[in-house]
N, C-alpha and C positions, 0 to 999 in steps of 0.2 A: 504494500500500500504506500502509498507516495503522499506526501506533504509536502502543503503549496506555505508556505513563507513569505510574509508581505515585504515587501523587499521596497520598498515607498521611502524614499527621502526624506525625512521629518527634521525642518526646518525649526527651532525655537529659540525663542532672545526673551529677553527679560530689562525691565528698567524699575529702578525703585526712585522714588523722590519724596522728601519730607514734607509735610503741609503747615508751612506758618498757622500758629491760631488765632487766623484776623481774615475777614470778609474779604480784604481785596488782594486775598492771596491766592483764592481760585482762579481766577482771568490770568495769575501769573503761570501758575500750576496748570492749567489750561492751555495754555500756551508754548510752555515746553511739551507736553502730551504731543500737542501736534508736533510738534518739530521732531517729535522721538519717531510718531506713527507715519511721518513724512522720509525720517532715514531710513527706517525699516519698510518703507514701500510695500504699507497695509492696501490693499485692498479698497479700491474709492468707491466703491459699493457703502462702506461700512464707517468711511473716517469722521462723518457728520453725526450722526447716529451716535458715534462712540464718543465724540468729543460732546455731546450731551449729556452722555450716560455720567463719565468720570465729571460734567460739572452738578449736575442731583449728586454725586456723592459726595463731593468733596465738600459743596455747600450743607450738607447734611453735617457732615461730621466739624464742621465752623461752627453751625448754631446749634446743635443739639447735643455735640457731645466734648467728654473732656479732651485735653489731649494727653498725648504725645497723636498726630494722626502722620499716615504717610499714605501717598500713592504708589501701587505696585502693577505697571502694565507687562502682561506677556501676551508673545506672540507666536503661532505656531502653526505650521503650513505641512502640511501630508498631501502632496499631491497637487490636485486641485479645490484642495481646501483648505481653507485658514479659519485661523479660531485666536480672536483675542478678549481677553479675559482683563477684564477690567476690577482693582481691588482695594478700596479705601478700607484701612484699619484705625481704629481711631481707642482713647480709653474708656470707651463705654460711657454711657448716659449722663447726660449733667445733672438732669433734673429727674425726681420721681417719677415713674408711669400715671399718666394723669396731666403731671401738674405744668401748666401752658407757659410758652417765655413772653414775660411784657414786654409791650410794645409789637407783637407780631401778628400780622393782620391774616386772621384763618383763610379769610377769601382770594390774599396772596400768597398761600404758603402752603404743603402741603399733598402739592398733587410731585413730591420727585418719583413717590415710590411706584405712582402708575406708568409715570413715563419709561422709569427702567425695565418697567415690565412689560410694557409694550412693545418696547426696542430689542430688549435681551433675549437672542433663545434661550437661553438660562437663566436664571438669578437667584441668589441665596442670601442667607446671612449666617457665618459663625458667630459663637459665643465661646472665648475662649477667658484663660486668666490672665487678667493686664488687659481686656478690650473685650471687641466688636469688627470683627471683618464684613465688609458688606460686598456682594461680588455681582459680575453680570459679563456672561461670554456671550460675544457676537460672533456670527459664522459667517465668514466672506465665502458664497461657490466660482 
């Protein structure tokens, strides 16, 4: 009996970047993302979509949670398919389950977690010790 072995060139990088804990750190963090997803020659299907996803995250873990936070993008191609994995860690919750941050207007705030779900074939979140990973893989064909 004979065995077929995938014999597929698997392509994968990795970038990690720390997130200042300040609102106009996103658009910075944001902005190398691209530059990263632009060296690594993602997939332009995918790099609008993705460069959304990482700002719902990042902005997430600005106002809702504590730090230390960082961005970690990989990327990883088999073929004719790529998969990037988008992954804000941040120290977990600032505030109580429940309890709302002043000054934040519910009617502006709120919706990050439908978009990443909307965009993501994937999405998750860990709970680990020392944080909150929160994740979303795109799939470029």
């Amino acid at each position: 009996m004979a065995v077929q072995l995938n014999t597929a060139i698997r392509e994968a990088l990795e970038h990690v970047c720390p997130l200042p804990h300040a609102p106009d750190a996103v658009s910075a963090v944001r902005r190398r993302a691209q530059a990263v997803l632009a060296a690594w020659d993602v997939s332009p299907g995918i790099v609008e979509d993705s460069l959304l996803v990482v700002s719902e995250l990042l902005t997430n873990a600005v106002l809702h949670a504590l730090p230390p936070a960082e961005l970690r993008l990989s990327w990883s191609r088999a073929g004719n398919l790529g998969t990037l994995r988008v992954e804000v860690t941040d120290g977990g919750p600032a505030r109580a389950a429940g309890q709302a941050r002043a000054g934040i207007d519910p009617d502006e705030h709120g919706r990050g977690e439908g978009i990443v779900h909307a965009l993501a074939t994937r999405h998750g979140v860990r709970t680990h010790p020392g944080g909150v990973t929160r994740w979303a893989d795109l799939v470029a064909v």
